[in-house]
C-alpha positions in Angstrom: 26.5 10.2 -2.6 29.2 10.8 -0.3 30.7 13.8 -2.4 27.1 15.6 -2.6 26.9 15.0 1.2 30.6 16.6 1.7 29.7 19.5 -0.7 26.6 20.3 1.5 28.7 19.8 4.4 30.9 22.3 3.7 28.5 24.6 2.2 26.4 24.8 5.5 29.1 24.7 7.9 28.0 21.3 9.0 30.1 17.8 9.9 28.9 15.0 7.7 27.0 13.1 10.1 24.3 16.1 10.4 23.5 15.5 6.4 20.4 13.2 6.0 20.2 11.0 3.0 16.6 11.5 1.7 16.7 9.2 -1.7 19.2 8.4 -4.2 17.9 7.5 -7.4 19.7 6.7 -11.3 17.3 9.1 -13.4 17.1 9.6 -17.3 17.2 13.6 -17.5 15.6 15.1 -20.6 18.1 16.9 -21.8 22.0 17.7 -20.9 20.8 20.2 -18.5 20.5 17.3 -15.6 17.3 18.2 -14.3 18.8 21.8 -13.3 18.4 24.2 -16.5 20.0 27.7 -16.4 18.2 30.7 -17.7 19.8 32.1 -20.9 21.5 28.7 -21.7 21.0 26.0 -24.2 21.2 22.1 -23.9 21.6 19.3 -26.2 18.7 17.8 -26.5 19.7 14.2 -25.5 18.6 11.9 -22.7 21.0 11.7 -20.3 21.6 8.9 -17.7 22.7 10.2 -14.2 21.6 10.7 -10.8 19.1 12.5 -8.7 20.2 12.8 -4.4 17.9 14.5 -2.0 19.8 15.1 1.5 18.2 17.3 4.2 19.7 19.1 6.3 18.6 21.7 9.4 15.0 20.4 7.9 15.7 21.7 4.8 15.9 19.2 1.4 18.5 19.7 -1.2 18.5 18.6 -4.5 22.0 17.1 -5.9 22.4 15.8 -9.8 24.7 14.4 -11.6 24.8 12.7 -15.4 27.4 12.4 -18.5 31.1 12.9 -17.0 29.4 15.9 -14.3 29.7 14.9 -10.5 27.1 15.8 -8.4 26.4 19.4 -7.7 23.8 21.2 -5.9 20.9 22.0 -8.2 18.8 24.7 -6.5 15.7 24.6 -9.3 15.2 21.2 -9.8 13.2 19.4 -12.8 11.9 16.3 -13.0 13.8 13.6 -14.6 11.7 11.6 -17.2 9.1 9.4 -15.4 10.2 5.7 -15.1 7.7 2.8 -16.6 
């Protein structure tokens, strides 16, 4: 959590301490896109354990996923991850 909050941080111009943690979840993404596909790529289809972090900032949310050996990164279309039972 605290390297998506740094990333932001530094992406916005902002200290830390002005990044809001929304929720921090552990998610089961559909496929090895994490929740965050990109147009023109393919994914394995596999589900993958990870993370899902929602920080605000300014009053703006921002989505941050993670799964596999991938850290968190900024994920500016975000999915859904598969719905927990």
């Amino acid at each position: 959590m605290e390297q998506a909050k740094s990333d932001l941080a530094d992406r916005l111009g902002l200290s830390v301490e002005e990044i809001t943690v929304v929720s921090s979840e552990e998610v089961t993404w559909r496929d090895s896109a994490l929740g965050c596909p990109e147009p023109g790529m393919h994914y394995a289809q596999v589900l993958t354990d990870g993370s899902r972090i929602v920080l605000t900032a300014d009053g703006k949310q921002y989505h941050y996923h993670s799964g596999g050996q991938r850290a968190p990164f900024l994920c500016e279309n975000p999915q859904p991850p598969l719905p927990t039972n």
